[in-house]
Backbone as a printed PyTorch tensor [residue, N CA C, xyz], in Angstrom:
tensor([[[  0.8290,  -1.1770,   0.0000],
         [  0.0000,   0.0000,   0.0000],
         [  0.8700,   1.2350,   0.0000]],

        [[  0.3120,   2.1280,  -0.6790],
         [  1.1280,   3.4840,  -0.4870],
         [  0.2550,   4.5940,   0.3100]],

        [[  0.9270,   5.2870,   0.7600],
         [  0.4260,   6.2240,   2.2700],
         [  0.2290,   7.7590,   1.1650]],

        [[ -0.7420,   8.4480,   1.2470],
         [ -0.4950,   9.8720,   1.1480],
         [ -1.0350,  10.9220,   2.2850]],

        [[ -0.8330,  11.5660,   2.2980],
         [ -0.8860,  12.6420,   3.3260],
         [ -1.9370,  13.4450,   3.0890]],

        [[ -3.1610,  14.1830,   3.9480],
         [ -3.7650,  15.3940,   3.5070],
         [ -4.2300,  15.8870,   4.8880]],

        [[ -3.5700,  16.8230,   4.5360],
         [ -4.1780,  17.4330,   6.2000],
         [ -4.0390,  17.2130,   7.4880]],

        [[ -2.9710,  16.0990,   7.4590],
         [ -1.9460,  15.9130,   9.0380],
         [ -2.9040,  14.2540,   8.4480]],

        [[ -3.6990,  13.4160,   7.5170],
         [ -4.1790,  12.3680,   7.9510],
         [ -3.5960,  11.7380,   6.8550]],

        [[ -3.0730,  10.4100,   7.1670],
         [ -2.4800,   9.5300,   6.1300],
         [ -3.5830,   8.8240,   5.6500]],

        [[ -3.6740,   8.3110,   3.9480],
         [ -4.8930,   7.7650,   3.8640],
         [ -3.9570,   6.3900,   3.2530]],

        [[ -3.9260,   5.2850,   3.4120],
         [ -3.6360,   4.4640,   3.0930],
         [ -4.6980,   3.5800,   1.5090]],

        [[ -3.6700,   3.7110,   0.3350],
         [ -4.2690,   3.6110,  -1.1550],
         [ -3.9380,   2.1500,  -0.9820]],

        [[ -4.5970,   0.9910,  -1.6680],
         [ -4.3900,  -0.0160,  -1.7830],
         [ -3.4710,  -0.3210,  -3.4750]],

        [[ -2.8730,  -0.9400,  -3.6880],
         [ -2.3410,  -1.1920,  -5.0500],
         [ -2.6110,  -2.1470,  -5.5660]],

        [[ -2.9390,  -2.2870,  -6.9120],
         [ -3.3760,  -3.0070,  -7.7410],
         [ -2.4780,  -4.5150,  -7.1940]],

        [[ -3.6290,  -6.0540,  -7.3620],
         [ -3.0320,  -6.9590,  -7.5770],
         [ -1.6730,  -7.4100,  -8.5220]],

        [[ -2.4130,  -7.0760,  -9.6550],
         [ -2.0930,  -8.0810, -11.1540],
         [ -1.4210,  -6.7590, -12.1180]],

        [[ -0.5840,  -6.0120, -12.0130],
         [  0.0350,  -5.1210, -12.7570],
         [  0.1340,  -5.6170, -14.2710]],

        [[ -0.7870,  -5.4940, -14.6720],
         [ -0.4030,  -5.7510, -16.3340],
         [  0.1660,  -7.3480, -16.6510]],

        [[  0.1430,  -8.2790, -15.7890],
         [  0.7290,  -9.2970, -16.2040],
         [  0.1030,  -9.9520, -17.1510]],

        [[  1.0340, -10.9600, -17.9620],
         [  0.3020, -11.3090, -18.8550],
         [  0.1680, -13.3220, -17.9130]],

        [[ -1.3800, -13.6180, -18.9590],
         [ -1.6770, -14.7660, -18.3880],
         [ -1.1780, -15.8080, -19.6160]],

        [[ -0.4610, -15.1870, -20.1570],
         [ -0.1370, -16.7310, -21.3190],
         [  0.1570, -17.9480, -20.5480]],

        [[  0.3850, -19.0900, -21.1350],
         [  0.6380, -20.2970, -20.4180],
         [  0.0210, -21.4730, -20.6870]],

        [[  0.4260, -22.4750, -19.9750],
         [ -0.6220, -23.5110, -19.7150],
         [ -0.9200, -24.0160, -18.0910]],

        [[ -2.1160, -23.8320, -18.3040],
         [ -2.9380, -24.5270, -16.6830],
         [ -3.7730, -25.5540, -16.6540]],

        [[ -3.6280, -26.1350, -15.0690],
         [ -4.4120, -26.9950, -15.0510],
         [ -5.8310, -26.7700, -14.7330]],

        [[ -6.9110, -28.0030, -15.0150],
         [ -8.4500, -27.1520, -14.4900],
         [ -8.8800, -27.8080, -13.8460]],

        [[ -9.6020, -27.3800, -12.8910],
         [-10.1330, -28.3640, -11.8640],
         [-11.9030, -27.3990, -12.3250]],

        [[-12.8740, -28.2500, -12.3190],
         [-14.2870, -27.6070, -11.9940],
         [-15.3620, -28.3230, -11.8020]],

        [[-16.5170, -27.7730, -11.6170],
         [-17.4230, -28.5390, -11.4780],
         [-19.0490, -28.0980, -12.2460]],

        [[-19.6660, -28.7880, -13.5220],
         [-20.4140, -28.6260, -14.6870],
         [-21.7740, -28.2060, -13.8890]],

        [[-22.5430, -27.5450, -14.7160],
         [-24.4650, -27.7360, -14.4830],
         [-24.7720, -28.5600, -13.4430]],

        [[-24.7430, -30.0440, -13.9620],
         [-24.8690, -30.9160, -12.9890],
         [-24.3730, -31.2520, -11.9250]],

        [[-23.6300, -30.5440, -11.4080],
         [-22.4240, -31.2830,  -9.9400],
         [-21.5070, -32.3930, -10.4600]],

        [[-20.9710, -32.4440, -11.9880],
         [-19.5840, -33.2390, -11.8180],
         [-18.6960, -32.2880, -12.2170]],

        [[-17.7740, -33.3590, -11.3790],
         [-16.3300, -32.9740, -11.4910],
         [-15.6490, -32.8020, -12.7290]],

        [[-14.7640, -32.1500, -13.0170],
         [-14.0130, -32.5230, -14.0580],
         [-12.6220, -31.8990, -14.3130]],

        [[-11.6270, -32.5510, -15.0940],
         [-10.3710, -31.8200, -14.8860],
         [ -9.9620, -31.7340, -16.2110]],

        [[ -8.6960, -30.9920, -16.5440],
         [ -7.8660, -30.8710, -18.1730],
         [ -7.0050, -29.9570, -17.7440]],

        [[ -6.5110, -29.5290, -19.0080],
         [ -5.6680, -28.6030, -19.4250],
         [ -6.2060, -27.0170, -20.3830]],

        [[ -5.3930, -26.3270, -20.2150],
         [ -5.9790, -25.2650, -20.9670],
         [ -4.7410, -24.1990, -21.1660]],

        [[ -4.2260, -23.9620, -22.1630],
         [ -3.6300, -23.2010, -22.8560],
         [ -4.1540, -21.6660, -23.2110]],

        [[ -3.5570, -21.0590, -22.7020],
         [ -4.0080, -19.2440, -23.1790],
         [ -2.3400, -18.8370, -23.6490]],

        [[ -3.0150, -18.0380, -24.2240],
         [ -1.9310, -17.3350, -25.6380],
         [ -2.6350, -15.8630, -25.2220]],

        [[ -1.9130, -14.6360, -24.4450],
         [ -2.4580, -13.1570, -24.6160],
         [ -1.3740, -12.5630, -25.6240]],

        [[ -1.9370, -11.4060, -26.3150],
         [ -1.3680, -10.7010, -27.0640],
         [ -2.1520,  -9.1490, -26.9500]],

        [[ -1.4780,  -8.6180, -26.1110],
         [ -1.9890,  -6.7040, -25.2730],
         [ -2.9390,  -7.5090, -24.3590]],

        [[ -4.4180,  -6.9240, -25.1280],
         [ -5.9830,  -7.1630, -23.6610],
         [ -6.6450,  -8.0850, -24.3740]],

        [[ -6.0530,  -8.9150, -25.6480],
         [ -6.3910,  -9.9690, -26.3990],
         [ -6.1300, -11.6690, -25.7340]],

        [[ -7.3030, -12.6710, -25.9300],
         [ -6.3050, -13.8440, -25.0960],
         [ -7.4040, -14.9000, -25.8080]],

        [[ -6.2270, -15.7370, -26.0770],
         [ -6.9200, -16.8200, -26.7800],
         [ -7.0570, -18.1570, -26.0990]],

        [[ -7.7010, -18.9370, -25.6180],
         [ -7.8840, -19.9920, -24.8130],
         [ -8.0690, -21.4700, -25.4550]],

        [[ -7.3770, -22.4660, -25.2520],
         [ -7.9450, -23.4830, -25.7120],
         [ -8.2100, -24.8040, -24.2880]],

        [[ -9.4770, -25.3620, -24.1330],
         [ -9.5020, -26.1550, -22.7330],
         [ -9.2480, -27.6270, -23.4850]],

        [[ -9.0620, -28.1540, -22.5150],
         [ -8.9790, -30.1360, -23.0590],
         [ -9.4570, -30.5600, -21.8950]],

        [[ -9.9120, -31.3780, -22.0290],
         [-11.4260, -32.2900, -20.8790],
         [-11.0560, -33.3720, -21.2680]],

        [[-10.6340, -34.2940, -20.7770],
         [-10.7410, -35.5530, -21.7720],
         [-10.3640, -35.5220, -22.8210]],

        [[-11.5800, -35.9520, -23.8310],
         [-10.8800, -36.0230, -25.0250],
         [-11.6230, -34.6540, -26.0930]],

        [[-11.9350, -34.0550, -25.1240],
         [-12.9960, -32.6040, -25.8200],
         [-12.0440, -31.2220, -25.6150]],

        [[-11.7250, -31.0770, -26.6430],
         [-11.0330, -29.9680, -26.8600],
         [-12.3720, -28.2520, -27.3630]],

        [[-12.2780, -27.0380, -26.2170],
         [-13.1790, -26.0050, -26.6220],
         [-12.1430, -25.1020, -26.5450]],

        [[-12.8020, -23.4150, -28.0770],
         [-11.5660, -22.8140, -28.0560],
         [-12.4880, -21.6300, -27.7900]],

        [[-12.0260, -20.6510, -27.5800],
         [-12.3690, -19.5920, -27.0340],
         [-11.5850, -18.5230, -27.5880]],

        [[-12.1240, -16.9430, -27.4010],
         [-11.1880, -15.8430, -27.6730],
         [-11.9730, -15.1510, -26.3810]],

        [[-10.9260, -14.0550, -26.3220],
         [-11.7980, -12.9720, -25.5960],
         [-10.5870, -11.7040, -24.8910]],

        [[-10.6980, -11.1350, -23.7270],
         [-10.2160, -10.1830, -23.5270],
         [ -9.6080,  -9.8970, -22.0690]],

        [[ -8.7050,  -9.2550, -21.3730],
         [ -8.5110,  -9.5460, -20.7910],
         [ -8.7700,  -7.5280, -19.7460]],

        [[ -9.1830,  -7.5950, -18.8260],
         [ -9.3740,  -5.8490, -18.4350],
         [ -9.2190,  -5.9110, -17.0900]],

        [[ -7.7930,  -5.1310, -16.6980],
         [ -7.4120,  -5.2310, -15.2270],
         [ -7.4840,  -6.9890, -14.7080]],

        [[ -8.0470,  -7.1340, -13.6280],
         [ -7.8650,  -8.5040, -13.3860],
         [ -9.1110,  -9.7530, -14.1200]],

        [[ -9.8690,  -9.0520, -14.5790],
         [-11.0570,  -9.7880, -15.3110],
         [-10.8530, -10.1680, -16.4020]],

        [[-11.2890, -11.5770, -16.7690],
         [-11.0560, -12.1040, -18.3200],
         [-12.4100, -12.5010, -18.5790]],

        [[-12.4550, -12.5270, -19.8360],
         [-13.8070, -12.5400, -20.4740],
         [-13.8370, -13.2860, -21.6310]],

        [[-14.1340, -14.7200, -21.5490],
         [-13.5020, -15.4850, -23.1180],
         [-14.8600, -15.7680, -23.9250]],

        [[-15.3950, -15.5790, -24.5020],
         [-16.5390, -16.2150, -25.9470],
         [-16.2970, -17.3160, -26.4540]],

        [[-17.1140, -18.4760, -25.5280],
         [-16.3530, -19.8160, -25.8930],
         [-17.2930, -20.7310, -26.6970]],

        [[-18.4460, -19.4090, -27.5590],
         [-19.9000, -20.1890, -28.6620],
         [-21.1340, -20.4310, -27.8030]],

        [[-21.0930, -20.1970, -26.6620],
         [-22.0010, -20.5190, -25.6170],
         [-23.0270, -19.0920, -25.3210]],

        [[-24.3520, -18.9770, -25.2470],
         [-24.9460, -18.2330, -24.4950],
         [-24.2630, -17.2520, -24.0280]],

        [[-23.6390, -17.4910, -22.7760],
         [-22.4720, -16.5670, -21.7700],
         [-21.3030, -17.3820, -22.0430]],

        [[-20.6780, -16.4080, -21.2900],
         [-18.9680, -15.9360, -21.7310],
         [-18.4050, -17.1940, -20.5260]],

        [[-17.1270, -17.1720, -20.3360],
         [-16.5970, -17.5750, -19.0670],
         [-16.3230, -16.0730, -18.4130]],

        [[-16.2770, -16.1520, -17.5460],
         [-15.8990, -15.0020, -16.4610],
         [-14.9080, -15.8020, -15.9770]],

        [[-13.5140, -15.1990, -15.4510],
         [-12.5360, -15.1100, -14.5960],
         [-12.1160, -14.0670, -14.0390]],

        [[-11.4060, -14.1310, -12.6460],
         [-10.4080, -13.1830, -12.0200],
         [ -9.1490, -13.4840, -11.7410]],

        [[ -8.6350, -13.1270, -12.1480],
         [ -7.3180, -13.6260, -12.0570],
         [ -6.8950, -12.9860, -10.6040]],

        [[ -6.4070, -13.7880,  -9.6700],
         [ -5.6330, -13.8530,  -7.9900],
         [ -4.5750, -13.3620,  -8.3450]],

        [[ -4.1040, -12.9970,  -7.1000],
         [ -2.8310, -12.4430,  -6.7910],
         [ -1.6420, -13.7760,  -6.6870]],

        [[ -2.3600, -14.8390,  -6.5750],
         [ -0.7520, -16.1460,  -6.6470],
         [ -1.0630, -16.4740,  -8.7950]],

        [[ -1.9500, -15.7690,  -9.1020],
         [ -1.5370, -16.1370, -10.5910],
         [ -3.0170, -17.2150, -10.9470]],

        [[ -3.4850, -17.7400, -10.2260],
         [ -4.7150, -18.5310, -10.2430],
         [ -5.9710, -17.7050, -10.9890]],

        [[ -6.4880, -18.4010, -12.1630],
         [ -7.8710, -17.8210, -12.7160],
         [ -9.0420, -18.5590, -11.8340]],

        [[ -9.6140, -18.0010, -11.5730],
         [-10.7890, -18.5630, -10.9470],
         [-12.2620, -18.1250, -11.5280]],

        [[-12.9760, -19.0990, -12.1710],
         [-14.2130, -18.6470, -13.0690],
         [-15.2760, -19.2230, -13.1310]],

        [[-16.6290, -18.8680, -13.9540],
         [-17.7730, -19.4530, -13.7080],
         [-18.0740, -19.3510, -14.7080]],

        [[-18.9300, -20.1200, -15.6370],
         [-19.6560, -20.3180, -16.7940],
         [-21.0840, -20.4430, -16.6940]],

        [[-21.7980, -20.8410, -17.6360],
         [-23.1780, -21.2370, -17.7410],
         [-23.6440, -20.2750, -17.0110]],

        [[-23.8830, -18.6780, -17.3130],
         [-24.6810, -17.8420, -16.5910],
         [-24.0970, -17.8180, -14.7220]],

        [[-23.1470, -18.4650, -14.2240],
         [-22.3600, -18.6450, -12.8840],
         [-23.2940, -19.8810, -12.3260]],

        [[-23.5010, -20.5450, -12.7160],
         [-24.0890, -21.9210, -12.3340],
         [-22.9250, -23.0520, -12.3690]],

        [[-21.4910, -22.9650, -12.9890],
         [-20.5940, -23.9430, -13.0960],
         [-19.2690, -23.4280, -12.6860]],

        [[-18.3310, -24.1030, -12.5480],
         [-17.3460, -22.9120, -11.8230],
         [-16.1840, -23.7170, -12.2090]],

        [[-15.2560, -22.8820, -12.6190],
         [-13.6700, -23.2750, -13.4570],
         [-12.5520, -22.7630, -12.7910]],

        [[-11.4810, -23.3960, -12.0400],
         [-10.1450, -22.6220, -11.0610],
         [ -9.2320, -23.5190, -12.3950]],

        [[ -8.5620, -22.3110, -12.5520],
         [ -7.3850, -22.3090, -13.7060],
         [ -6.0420, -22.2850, -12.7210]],

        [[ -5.2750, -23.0590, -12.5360],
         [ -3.9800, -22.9050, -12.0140],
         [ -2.8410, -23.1170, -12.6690]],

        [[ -1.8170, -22.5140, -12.3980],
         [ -0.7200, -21.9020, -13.6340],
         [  0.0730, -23.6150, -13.2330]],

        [[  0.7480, -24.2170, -14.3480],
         [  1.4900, -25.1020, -14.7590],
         [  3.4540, -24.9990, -14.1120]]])
């Protein structure tokens, strides 16, 4: 945190998590679908600026995605209704929800 001063009172500013980092990589996925199963894979993101391209693997089901990335929020268009939503954490972890937030996706860095 950084301190500024006004008037004899320090106000303590909080600082951004995720400074511009980029999320390229590959992660692992842990989540859980509509129905309450489990499921795990891999998933590859490729960013280029606030651009990010995603590809997941489930088994043997490969889905690709594009979308965007703004401060700590990612936003991928993966042909579906709704988007995935993520936030990307401060240890580097995406953490997200699909299907309207009825299903939920934790992306962890490789």
């Amino acid at each position: 945190m950084s301190a500024f001063v006004i008037a004899g009172a320090a106000l303590m500013v909080p600082q951004p998590i995720a400074a511009e980092r980029s999320i390229s990589g590959t992660y692992s996925i842990q989540g859980r679908n509509v129905e309450g199963q489990i499921y795990q894979g891999v998933a590859n993101i490729a960013q280029e600026g606030s651009f990010v391209n995603f590809e997941w693997r489930i088994g043997t089901q490969v889905i690709n995605g594009a979308g965007s990335v703004d401060g700590r929020v990612v936003t991928v268009d993966w042909g579906s209704d709704s988007p995935v939503m993520y936030v990307l954490m401060s240890d580097g972890e995406l953490h997200g929800t699909w299907a309207d937030g009825l299903a939920l996706d934790k992306l962890t860095p490789q």
